[in-house]
C-alpha positions as CSV (number, residue, x, y, z in Angstrom):
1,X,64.9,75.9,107.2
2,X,62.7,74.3,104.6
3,X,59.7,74.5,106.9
4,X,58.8,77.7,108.9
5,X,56.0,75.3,109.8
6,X,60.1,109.3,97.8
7,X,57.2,106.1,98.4
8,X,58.7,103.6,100.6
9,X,59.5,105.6,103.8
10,X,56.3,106.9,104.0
11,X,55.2,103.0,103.5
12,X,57.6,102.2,106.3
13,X,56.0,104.7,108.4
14,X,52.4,103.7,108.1
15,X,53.4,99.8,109.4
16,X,55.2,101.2,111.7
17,X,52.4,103.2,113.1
18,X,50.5,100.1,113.5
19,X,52.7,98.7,116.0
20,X,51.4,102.0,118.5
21,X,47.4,100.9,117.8
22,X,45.2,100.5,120.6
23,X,45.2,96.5,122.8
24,X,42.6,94.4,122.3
25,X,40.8,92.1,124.5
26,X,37.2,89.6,123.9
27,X,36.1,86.9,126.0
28,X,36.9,83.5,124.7
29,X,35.1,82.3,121.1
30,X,33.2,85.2,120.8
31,X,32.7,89.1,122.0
32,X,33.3,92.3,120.1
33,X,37.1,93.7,120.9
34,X,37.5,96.1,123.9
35,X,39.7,99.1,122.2
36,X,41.7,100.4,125.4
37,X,42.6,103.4,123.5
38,X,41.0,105.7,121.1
39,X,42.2,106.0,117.3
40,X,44.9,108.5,117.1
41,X,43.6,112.1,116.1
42,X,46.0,114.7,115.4
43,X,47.1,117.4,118.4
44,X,46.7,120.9,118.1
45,X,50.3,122.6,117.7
46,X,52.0,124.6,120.8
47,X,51.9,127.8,120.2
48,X,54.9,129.4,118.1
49,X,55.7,125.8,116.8
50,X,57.0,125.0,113.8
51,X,54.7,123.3,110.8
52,X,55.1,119.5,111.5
53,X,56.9,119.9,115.0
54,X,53.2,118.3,116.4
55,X,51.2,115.4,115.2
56,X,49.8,112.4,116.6
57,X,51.3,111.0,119.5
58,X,53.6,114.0,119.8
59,X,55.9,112.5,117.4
60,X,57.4,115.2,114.8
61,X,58.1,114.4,111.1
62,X,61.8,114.4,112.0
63,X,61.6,111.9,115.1
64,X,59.1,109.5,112.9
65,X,61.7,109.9,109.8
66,X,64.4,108.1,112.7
67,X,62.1,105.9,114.0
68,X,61.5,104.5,110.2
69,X,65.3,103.9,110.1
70,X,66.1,102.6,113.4
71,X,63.3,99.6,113.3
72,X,63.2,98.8,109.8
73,X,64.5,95.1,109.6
74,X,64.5,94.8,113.4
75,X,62.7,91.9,114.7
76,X,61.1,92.6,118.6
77,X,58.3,91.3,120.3
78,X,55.1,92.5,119.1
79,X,52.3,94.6,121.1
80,X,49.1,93.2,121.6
81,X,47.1,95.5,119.0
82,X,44.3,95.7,116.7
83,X,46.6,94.6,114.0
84,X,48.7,92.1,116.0
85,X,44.9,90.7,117.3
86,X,44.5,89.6,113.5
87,X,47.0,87.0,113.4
88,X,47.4,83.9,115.3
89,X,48.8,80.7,115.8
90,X,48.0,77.2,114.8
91,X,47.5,74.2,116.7
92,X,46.4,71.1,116.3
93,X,43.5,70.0,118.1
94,X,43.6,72.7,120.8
95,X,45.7,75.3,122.4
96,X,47.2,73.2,124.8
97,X,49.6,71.1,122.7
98,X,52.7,73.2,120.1
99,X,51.6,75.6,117.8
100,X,53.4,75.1,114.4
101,X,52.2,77.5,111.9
102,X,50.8,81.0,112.0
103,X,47.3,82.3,109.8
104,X,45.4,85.8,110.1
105,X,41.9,86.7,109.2
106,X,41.6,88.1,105.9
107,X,38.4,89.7,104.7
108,X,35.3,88.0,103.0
109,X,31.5,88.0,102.5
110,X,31.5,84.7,105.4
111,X,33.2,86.6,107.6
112,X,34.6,83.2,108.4
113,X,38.0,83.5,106.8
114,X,42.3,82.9,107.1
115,X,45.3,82.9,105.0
116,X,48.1,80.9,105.6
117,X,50.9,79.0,103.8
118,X,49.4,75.8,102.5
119,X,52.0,73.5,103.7
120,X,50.5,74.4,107.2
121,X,47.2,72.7,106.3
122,X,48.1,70.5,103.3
123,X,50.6,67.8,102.6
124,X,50.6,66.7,99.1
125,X,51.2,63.0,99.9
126,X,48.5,62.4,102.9
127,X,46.1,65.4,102.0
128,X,44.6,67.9,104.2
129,X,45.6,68.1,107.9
130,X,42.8,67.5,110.2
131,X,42.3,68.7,113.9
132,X,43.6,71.9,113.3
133,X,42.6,75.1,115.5
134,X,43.4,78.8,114.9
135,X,44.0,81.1,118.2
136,X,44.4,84.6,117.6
137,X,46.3,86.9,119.8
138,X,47.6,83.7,121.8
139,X,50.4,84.9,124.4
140,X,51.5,82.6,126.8
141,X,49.3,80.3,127.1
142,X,46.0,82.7,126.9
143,X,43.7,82.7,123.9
144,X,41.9,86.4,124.6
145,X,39.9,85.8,121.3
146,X,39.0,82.1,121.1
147,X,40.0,79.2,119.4
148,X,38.4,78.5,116.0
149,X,38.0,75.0,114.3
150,X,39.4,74.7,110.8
151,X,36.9,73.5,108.3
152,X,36.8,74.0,105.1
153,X,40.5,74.4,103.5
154,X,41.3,75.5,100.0
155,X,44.6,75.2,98.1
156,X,46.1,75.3,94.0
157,X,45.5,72.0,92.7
158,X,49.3,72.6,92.1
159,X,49.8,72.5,95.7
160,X,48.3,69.7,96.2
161,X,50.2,67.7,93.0
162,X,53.1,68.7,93.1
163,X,53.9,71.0,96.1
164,X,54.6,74.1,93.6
165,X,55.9,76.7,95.8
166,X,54.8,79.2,93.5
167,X,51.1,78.8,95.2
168,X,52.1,78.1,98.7
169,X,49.2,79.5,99.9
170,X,45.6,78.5,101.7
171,X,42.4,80.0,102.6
172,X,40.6,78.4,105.5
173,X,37.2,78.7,106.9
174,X,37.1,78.9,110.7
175,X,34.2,77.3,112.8
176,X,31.8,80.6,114.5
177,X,32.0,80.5,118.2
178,X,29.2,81.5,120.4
179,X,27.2,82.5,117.2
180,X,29.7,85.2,115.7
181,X,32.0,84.5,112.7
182,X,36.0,85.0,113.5
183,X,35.8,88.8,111.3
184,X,33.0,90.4,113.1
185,X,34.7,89.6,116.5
186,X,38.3,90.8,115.4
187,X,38.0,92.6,111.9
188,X,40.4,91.4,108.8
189,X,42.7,92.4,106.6
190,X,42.1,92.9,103.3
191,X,43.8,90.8,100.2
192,X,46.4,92.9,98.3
193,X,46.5,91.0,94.6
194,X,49.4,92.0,91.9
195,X,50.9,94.5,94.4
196,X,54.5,94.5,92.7
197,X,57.4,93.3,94.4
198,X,58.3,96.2,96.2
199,X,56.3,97.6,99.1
200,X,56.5,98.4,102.7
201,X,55.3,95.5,105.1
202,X,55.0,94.3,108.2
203,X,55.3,90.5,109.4
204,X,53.9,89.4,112.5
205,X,54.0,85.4,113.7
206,X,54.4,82.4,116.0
207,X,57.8,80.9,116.4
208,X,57.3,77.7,117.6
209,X,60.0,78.3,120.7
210,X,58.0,80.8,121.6
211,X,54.9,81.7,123.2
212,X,54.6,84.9,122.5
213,X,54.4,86.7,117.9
214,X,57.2,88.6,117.2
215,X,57.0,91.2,114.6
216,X,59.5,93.1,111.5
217,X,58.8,95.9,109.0
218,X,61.2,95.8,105.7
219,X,60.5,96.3,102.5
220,X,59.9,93.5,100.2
221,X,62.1,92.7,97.1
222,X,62.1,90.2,94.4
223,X,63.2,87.0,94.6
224,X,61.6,85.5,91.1
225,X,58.2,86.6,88.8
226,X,56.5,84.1,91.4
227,X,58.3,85.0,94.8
228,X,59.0,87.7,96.9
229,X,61.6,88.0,99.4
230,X,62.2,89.6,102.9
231,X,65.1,90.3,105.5
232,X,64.0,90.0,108.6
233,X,65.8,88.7,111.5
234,X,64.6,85.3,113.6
235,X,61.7,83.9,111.6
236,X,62.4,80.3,112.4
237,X,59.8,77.5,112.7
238,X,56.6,78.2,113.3
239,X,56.3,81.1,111.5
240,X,55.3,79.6,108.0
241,X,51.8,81.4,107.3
242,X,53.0,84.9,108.9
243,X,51.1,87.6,106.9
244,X,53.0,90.4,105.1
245,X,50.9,93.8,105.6
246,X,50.8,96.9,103.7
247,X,48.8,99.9,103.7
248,X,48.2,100.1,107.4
249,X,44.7,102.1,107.6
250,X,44.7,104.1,111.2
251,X,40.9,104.3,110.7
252,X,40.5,100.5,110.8
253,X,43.5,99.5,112.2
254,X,44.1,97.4,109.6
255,X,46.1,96.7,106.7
256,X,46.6,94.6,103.4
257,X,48.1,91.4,102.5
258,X,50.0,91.2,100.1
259,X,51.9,87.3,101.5
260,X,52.2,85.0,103.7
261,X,56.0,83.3,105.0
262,X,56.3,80.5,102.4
263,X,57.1,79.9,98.8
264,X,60.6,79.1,97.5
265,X,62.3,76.5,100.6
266,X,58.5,76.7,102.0
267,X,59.7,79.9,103.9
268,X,63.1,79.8,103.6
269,X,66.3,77.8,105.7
270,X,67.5,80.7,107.1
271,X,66.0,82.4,109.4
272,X,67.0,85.8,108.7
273,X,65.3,86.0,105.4
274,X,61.7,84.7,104.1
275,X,60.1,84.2,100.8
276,X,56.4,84.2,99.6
277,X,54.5,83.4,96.5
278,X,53.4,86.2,94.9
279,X,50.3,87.5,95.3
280,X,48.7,87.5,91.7
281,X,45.8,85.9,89.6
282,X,46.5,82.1,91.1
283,X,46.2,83.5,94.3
284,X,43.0,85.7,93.6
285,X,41.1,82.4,92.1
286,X,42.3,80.7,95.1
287,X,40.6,83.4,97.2
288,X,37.6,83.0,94.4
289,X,37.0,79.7,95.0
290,X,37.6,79.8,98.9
291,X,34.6,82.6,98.7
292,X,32.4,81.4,96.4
């Protein structure tokens, strides 16, 4: 639908680890995270064990090696976690109406900052969309982390002229709440810039059917210089501004990322497969400018 508005295993594994991270709650527009559970640390090994047959969670190298295969490309409901808490929909005017796109916080000196597609928050015949609001970790009609006021909104000037999908993408400045910037109440990913085509990700979002973010890991492929592409089962509208994350960081609990759902068809009209611009130098001055 034209608006949705020996390496890569062990990628696969690291975004799938993300999806066991701790839950996450903070009193509306402001409050630092609760973590309900503390970062994973690794567990000594029963005696007479074999090298590897512990780890983390209990899970052996053998039982995380089938867990890779099993959910890669599998689309399921996603947790409420540290990583998941990062991404949100987006309304217009307030949380009470349909959400029809999907942002996340991405890392900057403000402390005040999203990515998300740009045809979420630009047409190129009427300009930038006003009234919008970003809610992260909305589930059912709860916003656990607020609801922050778009301001400031920056997109390609080839976005705006000519819709080139090649730069479908937009920073956005969110409005603090109770005194605190969006990234010191949640954290952020970082932005992953000439990543090649191929890497491990994870895509969480909003359909707009539901109330609740669904989430995939696949590996990305290429779809042109300027696109990348995804399989991924039921990203249909409302998932246009989804992030793609790499690099999970159990430390942080966070990740890098390296696209958003949009691009070539503005997402894609199917719903089993998504497309992005790719993350390069148009996208860095983007994030420049956004910044600066």
């Amino acid at each position: 639908m034209t608006t949705r508005g020996t390496g890569a295993a062990a990628g696969v594994l690291a975004v799938l680890l993300a999806a066991a991270g701790c839950t996450t709650s903070a009193g509306p527009g402001g409050g630092a995270p609760t973590v309900s559970s503390a970062p994973a640390t690794p567990s000594a090994r029963p005696s007479g064990a074999a090298p590897g047959a512990g780890g983390s969670h209990g899970w052996s190298r053998q039982r995380l090696k089938g867990a890779v295969a099993k959910h890669t490309g599998v689309t399921r409901t996603a947790k409420p976690t540290v990583l998941n808490g990062l991404v949100g929909a987006v309304f217009t005017r307030n949380a009470d109406g349909d959400h029809f796109c999907t942002a996340s916080v991405v890392d900057s000196a403000g402390l005040n900052l999203i990515v998300t597609a740009a045809h979420c928050v630009w047409d190129p015949q009427l300009g930038q969309r006003s009234d919008l609001v970003f809610v992260p970790g909305y589930r059912n009609g709860d916003t656990p982390s607020g609801v922050w006021p778009l301001l400031a909104v920056t997109v390609d000037d080839g976005w705006k002229d000519h819709a080139d999908p090649d730069v479908d993408v937009a920073f956005a400045v969110v409005q603090a709440q109770n005194g605190q910037q969006v990234q010191q109440v949640l954290g952020a990913n970082k932005l992953g810039v000439d990543r090649g085509y191929r890497l491990p990700v994870r895509i969480t979002g909003y359909p707009g059917t539901s109330d609740v973010p669904i989430t995939c890991a696949n590996n990305t492929t290429e779809q042109s210089s300027t696109q990348l592409r995804i399989d991924c089962p039921d990203y249909t509208g409302g998932t246009s501004g989804s992030p793609w994350v790499t690099d999970f960081d159990p430390s942080t609990r966070t990740g890098t990322v390296v696209g958003v759902i949009g691009g070539y068809q503005q997402g894609g009209d199917s719903p089993d497969t998504s497309y992005s611009s790719y993350f390069g130098d148009r996208v860095q001055a983007l994030y420049d400018r956004a910044t600066g």
